[in-house]
PDB file of N, CA, C and O in Angstrom, chain B, residues numbered from 101:
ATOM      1  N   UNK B 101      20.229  13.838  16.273  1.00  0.00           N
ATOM      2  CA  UNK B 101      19.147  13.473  17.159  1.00  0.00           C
ATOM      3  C   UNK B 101      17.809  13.462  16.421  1.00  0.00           C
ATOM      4  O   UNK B 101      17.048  12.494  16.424  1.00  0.00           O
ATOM      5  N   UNK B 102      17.620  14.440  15.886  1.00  0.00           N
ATOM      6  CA  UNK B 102      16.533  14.582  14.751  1.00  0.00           C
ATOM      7  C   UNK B 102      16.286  13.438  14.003  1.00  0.00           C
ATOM      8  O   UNK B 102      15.095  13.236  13.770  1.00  0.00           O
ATOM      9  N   UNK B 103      17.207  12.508  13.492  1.00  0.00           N
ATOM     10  CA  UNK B 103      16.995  11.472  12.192  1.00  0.00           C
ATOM     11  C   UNK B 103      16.843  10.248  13.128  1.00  0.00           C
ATOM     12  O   UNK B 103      16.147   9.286  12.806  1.00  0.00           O
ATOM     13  N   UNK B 104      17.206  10.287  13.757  1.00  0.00           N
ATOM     14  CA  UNK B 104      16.864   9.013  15.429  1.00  0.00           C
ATOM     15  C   UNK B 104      15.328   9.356  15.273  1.00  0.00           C
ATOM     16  O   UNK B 104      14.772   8.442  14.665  1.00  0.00           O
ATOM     17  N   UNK B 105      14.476  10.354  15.616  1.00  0.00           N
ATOM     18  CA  UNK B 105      13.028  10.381  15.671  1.00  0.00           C
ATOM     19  C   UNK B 105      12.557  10.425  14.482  1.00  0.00           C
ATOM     20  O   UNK B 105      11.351  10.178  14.502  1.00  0.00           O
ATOM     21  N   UNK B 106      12.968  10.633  13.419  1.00  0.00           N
ATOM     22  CA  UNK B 106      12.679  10.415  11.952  1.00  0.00           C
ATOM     23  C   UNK B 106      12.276   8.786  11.442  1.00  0.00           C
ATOM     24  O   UNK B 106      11.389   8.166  10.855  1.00  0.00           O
ATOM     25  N   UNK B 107      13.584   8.593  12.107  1.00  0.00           N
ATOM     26  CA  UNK B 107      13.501   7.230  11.616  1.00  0.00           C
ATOM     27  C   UNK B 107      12.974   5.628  12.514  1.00  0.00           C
ATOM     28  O   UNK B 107      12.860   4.448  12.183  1.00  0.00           O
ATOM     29  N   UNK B 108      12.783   6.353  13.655  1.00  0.00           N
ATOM     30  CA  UNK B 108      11.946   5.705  14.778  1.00  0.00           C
ATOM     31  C   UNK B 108       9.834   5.795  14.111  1.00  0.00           C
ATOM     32  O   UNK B 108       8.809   5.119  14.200  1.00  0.00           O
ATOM     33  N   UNK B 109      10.233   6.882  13.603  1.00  0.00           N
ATOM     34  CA  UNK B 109       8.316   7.242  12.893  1.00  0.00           C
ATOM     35  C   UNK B 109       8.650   6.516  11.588  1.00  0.00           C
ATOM     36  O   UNK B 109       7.581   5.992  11.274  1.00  0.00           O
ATOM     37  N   UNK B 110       9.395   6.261  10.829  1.00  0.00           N
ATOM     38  CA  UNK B 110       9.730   5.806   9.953  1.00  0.00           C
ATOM     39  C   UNK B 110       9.315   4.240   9.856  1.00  0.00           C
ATOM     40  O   UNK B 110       8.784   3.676   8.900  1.00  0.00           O
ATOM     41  N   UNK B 111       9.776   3.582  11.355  1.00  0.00           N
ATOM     42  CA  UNK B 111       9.566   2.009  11.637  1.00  0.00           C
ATOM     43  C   UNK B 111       8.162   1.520  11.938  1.00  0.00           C
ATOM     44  O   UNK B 111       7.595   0.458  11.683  1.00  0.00           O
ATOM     45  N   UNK B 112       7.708   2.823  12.670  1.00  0.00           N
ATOM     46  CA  UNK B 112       6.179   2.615  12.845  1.00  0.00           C
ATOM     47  C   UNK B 112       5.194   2.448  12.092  1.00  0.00           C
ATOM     48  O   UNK B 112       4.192   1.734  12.104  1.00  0.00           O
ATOM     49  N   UNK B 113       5.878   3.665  11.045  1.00  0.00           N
ATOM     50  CA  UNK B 113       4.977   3.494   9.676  1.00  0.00           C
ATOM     51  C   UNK B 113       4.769   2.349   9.215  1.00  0.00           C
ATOM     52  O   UNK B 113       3.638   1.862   9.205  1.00  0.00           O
ATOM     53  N   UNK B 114       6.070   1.583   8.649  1.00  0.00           N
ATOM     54  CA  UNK B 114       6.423   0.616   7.837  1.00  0.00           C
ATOM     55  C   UNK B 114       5.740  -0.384   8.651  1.00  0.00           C
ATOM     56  O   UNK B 114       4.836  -0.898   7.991  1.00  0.00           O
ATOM     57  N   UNK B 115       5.825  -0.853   9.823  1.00  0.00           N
ATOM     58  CA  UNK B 115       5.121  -1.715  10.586  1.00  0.00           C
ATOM     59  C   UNK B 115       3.127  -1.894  10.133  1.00  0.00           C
ATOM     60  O   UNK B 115       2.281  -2.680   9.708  1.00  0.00           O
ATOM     61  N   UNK B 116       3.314  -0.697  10.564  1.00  0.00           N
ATOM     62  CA  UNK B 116       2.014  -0.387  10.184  1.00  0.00           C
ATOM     63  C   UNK B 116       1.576  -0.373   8.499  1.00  0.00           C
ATOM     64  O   UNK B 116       0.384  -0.668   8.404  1.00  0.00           O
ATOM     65  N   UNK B 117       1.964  -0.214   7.679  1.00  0.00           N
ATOM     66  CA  UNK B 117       1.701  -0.530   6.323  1.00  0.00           C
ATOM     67  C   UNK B 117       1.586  -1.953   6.229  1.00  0.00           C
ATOM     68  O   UNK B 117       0.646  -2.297   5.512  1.00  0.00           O
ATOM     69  N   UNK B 118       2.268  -2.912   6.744  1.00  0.00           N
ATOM     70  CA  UNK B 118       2.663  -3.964   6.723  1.00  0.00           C
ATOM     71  C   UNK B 118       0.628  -4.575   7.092  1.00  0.00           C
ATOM     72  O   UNK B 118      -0.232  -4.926   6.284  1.00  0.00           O
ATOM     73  N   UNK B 119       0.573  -4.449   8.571  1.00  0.00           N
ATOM     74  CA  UNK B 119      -0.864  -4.805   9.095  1.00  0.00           C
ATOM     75  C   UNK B 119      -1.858  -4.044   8.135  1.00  0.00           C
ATOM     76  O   UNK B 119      -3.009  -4.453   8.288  1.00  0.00           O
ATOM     77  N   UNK B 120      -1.733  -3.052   7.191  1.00  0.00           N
ATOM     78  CA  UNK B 120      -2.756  -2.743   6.133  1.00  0.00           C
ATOM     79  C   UNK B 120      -2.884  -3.074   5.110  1.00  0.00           C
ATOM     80  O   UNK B 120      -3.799  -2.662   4.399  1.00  0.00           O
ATOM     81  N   UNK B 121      -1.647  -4.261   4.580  1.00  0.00           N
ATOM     82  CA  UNK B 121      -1.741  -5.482   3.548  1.00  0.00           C
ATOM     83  C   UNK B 121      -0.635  -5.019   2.905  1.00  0.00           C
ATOM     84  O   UNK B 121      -0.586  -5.669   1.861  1.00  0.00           O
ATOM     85  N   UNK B 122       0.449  -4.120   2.951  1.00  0.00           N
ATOM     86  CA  UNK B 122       1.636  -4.005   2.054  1.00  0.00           C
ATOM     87  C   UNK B 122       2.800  -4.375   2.770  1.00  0.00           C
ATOM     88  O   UNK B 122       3.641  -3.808   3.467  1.00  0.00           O
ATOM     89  N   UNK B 123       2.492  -5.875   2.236  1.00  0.00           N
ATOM     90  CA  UNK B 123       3.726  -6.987   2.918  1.00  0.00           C
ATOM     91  C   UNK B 123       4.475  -7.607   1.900  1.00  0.00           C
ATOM     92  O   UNK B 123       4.093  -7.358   0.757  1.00  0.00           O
ATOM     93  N   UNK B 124       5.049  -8.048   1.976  1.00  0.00           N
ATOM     94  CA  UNK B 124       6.030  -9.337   1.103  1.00  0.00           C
ATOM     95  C   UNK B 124       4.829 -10.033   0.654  1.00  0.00           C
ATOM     96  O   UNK B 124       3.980 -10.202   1.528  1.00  0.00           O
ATOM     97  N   UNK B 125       4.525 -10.546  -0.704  1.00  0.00           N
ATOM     98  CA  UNK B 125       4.295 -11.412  -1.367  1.00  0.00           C
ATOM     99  C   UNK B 125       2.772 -11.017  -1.437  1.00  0.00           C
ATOM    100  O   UNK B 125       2.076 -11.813  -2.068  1.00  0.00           O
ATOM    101  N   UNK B 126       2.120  -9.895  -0.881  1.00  0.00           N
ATOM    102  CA  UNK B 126       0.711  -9.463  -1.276  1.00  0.00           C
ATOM    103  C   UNK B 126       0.886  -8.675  -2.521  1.00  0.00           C
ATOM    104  O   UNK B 126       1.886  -8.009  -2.793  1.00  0.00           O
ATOM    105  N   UNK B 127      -0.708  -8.878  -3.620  1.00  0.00           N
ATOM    106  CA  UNK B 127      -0.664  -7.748  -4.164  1.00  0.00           C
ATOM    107  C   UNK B 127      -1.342  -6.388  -4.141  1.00  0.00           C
ATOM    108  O   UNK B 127      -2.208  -6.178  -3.292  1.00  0.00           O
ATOM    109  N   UNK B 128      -1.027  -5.518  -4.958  1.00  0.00           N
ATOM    110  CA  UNK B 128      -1.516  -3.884  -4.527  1.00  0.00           C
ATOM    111  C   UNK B 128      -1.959  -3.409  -5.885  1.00  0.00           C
ATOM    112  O   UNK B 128      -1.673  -4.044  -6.900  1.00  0.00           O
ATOM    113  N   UNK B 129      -2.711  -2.206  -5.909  1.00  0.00           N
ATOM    114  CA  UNK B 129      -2.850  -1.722  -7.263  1.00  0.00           C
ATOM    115  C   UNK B 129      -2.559  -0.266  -6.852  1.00  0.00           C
ATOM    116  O   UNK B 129      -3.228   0.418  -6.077  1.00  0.00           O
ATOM    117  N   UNK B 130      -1.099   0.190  -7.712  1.00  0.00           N
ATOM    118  CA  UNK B 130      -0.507   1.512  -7.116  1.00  0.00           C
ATOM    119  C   UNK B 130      -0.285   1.851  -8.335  1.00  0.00           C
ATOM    120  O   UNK B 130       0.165   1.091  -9.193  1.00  0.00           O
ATOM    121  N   UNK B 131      -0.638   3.227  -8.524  1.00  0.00           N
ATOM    122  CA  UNK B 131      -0.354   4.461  -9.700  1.00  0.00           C
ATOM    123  C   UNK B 131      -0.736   3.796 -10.783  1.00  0.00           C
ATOM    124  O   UNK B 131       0.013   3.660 -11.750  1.00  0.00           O
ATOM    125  N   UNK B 132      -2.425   3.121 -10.709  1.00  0.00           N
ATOM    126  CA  UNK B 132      -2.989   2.422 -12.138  1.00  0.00           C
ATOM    127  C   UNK B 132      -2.150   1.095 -12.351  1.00  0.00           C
ATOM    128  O   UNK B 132      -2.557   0.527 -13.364  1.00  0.00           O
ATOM    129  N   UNK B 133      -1.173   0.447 -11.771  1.00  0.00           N
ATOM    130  CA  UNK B 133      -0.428  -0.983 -11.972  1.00  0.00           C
ATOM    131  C   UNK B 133      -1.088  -1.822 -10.929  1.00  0.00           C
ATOM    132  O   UNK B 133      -1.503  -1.375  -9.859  1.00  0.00           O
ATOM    133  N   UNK B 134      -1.161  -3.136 -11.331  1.00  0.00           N
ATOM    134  CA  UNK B 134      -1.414  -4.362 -10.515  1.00  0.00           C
ATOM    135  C   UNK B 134       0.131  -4.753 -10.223  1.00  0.00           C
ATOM    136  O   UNK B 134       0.831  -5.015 -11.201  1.00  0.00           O
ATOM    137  N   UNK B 135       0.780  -4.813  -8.734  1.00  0.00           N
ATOM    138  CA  UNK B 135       1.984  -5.225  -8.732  1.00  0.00           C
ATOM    139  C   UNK B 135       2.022  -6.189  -7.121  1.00  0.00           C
ATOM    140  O   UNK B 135       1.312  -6.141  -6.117  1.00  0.00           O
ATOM    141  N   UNK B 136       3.155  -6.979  -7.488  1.00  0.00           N
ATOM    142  CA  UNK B 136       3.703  -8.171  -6.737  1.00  0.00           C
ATOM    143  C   UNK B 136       4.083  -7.246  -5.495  1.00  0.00           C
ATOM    144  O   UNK B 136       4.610  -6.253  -5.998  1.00  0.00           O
ATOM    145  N   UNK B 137       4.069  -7.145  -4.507  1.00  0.00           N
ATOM    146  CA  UNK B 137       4.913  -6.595  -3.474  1.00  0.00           C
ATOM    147  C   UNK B 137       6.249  -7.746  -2.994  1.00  0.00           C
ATOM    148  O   UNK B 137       6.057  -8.533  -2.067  1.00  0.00           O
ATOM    149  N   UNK B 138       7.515  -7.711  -3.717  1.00  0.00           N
ATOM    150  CA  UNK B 138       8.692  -8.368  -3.283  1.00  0.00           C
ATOM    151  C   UNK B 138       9.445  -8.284  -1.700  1.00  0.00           C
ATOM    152  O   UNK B 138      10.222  -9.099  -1.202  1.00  0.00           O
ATOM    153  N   UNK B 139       9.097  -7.437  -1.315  1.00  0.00           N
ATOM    154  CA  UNK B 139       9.330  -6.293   0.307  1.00  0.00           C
ATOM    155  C   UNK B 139       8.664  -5.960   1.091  1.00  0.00           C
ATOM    156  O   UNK B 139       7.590  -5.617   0.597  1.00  0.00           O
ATOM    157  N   UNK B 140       8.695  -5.841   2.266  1.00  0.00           N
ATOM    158  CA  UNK B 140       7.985  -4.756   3.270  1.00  0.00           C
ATOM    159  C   UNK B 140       8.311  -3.671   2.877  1.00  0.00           C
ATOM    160  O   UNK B 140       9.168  -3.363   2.050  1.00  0.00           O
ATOM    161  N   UNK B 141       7.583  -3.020   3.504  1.00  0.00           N
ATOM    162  CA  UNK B 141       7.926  -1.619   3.255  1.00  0.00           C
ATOM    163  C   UNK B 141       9.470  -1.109   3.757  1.00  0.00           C
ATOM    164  O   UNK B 141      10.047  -1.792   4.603  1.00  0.00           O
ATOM    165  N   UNK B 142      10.019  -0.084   3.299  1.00  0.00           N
ATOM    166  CA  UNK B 142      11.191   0.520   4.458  1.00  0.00           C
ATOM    167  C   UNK B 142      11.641   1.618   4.430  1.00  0.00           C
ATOM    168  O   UNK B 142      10.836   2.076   3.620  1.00  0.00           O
ATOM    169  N   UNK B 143      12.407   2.595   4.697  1.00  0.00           N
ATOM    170  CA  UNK B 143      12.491   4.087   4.382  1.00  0.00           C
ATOM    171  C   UNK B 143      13.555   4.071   3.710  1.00  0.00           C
ATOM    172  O   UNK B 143      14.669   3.624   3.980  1.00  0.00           O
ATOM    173  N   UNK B 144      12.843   4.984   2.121  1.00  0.00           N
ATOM    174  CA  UNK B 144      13.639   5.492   1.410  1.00  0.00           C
ATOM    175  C   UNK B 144      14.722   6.226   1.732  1.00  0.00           C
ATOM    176  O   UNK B 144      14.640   6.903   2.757  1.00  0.00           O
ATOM    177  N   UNK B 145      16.060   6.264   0.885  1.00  0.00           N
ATOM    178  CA  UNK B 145      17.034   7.191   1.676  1.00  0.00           C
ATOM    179  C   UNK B 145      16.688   8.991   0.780  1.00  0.00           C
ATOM    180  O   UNK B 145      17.203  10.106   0.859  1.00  0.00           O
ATOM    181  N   UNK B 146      15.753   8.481   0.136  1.00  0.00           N
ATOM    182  CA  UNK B 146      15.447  10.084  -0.346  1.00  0.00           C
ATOM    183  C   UNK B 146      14.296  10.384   0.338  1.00  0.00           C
ATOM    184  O   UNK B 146      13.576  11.303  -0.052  1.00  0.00           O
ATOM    185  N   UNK B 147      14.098   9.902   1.055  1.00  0.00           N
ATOM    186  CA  UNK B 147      12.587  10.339   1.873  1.00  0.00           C
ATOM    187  C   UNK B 147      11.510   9.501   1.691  1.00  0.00           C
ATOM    188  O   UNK B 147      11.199   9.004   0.609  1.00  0.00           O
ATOM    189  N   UNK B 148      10.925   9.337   2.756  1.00  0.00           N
ATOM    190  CA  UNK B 148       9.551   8.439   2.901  1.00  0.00           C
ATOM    191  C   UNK B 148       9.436   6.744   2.426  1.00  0.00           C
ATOM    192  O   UNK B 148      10.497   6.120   2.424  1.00  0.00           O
ATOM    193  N   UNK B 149       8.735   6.339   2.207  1.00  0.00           N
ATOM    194  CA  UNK B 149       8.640   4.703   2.310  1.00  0.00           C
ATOM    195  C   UNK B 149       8.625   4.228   1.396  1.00  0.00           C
ATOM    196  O   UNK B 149       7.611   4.553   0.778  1.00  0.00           O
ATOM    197  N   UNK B 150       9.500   3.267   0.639  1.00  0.00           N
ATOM    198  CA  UNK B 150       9.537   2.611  -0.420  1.00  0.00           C
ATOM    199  C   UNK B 150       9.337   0.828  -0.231  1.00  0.00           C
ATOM    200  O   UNK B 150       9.720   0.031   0.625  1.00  0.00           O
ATOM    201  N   UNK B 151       8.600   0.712  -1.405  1.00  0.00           N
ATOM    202  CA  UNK B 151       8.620  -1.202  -1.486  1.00  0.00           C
ATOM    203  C   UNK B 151       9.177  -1.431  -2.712  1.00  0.00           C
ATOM    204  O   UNK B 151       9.313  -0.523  -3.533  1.00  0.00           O
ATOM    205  N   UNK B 152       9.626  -2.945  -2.981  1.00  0.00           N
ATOM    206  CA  UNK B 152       9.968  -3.236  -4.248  1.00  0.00           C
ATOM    207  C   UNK B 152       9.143  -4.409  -4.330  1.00  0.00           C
ATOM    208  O   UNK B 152       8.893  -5.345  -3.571  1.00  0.00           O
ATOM    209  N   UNK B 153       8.664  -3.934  -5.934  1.00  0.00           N
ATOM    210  CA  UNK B 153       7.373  -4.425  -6.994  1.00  0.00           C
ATOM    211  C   UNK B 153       7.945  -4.916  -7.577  1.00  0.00           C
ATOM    212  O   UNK B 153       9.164  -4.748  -7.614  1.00  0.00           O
ATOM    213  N   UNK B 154       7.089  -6.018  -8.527  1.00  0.00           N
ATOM    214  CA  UNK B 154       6.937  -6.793  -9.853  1.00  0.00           C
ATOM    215  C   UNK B 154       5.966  -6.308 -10.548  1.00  0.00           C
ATOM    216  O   UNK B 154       5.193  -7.261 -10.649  1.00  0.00           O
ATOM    217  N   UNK B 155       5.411  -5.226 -11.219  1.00  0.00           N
ATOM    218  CA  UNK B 155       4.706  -5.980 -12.392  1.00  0.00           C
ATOM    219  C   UNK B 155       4.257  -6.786 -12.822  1.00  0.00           C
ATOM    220  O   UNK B 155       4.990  -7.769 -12.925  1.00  0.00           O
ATOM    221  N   UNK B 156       2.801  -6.932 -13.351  1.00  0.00           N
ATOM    222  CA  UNK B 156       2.638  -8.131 -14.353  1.00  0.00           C
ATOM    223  C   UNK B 156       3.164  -8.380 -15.850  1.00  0.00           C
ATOM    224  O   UNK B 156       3.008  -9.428 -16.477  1.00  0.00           O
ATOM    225  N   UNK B 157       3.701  -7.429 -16.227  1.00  0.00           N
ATOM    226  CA  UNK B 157       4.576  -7.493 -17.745  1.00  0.00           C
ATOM    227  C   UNK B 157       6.131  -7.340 -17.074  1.00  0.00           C
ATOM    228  O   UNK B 157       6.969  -7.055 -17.930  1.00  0.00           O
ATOM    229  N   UNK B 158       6.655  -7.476 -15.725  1.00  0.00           N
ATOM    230  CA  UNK B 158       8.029  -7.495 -15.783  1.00  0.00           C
ATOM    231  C   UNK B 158       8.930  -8.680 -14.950  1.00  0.00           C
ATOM    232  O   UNK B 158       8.691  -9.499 -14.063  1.00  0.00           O
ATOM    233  N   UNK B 159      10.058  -8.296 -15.734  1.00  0.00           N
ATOM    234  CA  UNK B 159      10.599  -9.759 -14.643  1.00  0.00           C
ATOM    235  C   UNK B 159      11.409  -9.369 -13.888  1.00  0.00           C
ATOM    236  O   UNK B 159      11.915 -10.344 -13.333  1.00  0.00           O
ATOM    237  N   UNK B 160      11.898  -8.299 -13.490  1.00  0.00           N
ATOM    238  CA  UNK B 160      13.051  -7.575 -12.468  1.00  0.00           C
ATOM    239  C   UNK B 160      12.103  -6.946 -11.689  1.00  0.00           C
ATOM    240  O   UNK B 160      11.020  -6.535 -12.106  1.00  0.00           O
ATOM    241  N   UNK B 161      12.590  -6.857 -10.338  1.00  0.00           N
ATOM    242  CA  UNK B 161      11.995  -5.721  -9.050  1.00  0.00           C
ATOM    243  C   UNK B 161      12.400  -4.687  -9.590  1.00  0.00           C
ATOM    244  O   UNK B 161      13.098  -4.636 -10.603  1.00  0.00           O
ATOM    245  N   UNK B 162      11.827  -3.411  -8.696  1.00  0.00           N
ATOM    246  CA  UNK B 162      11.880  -2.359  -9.036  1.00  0.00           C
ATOM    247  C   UNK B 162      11.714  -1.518  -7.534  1.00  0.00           C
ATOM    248  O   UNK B 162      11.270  -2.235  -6.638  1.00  0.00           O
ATOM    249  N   UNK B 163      11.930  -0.483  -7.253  1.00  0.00           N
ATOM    250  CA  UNK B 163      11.724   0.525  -5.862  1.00  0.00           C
ATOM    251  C   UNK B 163      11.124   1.000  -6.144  1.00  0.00           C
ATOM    252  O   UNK B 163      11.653   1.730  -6.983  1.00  0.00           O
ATOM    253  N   UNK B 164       9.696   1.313  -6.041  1.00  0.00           N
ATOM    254  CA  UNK B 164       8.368   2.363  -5.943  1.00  0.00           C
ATOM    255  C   UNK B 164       8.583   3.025  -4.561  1.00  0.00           C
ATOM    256  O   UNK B 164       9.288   2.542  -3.675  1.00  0.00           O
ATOM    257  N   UNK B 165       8.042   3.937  -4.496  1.00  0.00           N
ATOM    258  CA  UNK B 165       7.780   4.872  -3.322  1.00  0.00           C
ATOM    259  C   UNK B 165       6.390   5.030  -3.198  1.00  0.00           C
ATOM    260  O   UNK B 165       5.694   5.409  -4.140  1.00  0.00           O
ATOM    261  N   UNK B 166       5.925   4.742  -2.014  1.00  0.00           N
ATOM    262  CA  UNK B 166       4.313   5.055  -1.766  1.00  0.00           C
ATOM    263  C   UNK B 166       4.034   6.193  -1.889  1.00  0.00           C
ATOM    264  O   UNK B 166       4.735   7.167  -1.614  1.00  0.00           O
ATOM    265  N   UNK B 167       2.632   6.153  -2.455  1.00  0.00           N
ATOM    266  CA  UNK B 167       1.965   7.612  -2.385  1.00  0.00           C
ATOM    267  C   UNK B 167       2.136   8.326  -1.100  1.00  0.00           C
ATOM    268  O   UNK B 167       2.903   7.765  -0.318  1.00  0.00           O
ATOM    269  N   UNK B 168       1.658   9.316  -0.743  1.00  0.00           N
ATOM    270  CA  UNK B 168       1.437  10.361   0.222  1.00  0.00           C
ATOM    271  C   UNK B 168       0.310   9.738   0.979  1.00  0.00           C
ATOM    272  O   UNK B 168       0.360   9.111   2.037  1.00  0.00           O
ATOM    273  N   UNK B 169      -0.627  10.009   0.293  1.00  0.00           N
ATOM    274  CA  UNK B 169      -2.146   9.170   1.045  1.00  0.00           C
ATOM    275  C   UNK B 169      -2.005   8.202   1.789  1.00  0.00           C
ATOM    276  O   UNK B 169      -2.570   8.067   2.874  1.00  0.00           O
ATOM    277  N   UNK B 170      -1.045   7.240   1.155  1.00  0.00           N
ATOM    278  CA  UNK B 170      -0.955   5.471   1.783  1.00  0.00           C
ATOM    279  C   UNK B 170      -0.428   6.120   3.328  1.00  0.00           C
ATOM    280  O   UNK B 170      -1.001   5.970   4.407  1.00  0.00           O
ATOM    281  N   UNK B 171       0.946   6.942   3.033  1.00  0.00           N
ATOM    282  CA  UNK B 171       1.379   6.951   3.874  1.00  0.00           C
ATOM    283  C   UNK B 171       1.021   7.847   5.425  1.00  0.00           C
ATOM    284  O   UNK B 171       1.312   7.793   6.620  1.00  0.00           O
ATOM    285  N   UNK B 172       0.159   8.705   4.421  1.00  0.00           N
ATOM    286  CA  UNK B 172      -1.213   9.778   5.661  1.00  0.00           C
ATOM    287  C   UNK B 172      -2.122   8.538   6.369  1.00  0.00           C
ATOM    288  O   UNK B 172      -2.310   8.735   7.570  1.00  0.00           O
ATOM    289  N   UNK B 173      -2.741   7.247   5.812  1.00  0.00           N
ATOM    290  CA  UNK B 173      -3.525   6.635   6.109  1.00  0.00           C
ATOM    291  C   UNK B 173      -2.444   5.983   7.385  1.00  0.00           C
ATOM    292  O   UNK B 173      -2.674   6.196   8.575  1.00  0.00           O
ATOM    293  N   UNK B 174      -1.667   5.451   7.069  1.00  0.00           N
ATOM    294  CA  UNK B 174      -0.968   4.842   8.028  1.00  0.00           C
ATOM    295  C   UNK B 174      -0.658   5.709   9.279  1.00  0.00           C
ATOM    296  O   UNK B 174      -1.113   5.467  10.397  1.00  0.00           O
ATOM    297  N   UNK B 175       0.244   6.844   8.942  1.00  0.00           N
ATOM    298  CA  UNK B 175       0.133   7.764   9.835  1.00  0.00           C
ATOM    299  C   UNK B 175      -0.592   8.131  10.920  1.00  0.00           C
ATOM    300  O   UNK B 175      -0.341   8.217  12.122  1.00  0.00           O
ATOM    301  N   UNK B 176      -1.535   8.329  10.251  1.00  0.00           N
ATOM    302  CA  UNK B 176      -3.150   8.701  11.159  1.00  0.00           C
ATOM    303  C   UNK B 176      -3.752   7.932  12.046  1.00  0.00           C
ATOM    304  O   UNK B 176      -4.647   8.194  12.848  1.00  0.00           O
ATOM    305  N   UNK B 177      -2.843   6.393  11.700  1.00  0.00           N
ATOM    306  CA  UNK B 177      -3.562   5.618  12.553  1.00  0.00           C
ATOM    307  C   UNK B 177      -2.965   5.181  13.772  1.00  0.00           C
ATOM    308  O   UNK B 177      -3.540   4.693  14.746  1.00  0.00           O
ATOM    309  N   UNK B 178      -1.569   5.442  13.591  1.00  0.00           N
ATOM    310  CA  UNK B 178      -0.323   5.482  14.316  1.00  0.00           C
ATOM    311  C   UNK B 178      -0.423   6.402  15.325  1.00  0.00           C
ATOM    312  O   UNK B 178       0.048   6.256  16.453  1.00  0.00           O
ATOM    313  N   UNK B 179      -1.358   7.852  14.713  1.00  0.00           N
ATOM    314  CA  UNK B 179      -1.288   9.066  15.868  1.00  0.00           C
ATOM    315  C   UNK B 179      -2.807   8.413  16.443  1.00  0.00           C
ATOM    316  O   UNK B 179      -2.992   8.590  17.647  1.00  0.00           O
ATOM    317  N   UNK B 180      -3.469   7.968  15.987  1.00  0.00           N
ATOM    318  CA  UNK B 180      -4.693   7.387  16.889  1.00  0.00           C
ATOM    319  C   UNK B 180      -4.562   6.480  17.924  1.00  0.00           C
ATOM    320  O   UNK B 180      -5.487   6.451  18.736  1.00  0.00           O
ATOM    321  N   UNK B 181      -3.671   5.769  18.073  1.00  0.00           N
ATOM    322  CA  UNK B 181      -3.212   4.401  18.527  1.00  0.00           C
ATOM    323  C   UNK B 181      -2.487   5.518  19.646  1.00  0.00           C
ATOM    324  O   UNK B 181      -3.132   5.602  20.692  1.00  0.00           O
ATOM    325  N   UNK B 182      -1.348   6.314  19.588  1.00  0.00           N
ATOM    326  CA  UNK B 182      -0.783   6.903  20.558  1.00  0.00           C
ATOM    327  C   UNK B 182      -1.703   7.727  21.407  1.00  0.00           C
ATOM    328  O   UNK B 182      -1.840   7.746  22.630  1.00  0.00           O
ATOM    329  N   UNK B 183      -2.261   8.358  20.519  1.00  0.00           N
ATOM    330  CA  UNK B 183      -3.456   9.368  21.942  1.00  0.00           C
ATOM    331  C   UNK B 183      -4.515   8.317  22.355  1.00  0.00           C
ATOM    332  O   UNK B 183      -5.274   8.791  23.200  1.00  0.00           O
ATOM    333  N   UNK B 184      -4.743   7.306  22.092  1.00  0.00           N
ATOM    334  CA  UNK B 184      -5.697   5.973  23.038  1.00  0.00           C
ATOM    335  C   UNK B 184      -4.954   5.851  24.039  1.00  0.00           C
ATOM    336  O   UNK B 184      -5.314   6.036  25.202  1.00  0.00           O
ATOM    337  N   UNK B 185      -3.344   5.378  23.501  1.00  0.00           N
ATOM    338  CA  UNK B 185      -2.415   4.748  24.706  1.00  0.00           C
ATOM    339  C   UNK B 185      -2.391   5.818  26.181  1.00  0.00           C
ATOM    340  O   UNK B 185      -2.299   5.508  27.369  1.00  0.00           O
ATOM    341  N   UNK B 186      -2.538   7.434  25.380  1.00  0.00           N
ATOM    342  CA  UNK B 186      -2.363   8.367  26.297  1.00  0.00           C
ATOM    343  C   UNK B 186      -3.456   8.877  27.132  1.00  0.00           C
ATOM    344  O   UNK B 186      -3.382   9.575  28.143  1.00  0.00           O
ATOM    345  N   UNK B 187      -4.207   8.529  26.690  1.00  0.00           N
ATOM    346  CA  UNK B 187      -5.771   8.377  27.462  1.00  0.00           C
ATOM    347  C   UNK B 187      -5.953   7.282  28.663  1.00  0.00           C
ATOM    348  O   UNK B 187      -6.631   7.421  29.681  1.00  0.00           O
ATOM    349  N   UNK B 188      -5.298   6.346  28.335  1.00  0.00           N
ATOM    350  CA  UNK B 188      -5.676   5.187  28.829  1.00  0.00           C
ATOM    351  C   UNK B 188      -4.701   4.649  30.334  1.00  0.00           C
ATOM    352  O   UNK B 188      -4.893   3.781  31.186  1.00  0.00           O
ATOM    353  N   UNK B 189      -3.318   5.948  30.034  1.00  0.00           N
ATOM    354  CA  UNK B 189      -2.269   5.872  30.836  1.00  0.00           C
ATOM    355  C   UNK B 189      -2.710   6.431  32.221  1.00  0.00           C
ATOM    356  O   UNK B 189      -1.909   6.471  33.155  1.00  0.00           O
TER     357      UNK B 189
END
């Protein structure tokens, strides 16, 4: 039951990363790299949100995992959006 609400916050996130520009075919500058975003975001099976990058020196994707921050920023905005909705109910 637990990984049902895990992974329900999981979709929200990713949704939401998505509307903050980490979509398919935008680029990002993560951990000092300029990279291709190949993916939406989606949940890692080791935990938290991963995209797959290009590089500008590479020619294969790769699975990065977002920082913490990216994923606090998103978060935060997700719990803002719910206590409006709950205000407003």
């Amino acid at each position: 039951m637990t990984s049902a609400v895990d992974r329900s916050l999981d979709s929200d996130t990713c949704r939401k990363l998505i509307s903050l520009g980490y979509a398919r075919s935008n680029h990002v500058r993560l951990y000092g790299q300029e990279l291709e975003l190949v993916s939406d975001p989606f949940p890692h099976q080791e935990g938290g949100i991963a995209i797959e990058v290009i590089g500008k020196t590479e020619s294969v994707s790769r699975t990065m995992k977002l920082p913490l921050p990216v994923l606090h920023v998103a978060s935060s905005r997700i719990e803002k959006r719910n206590s409006n909705d709950k205000r407003t109910a």
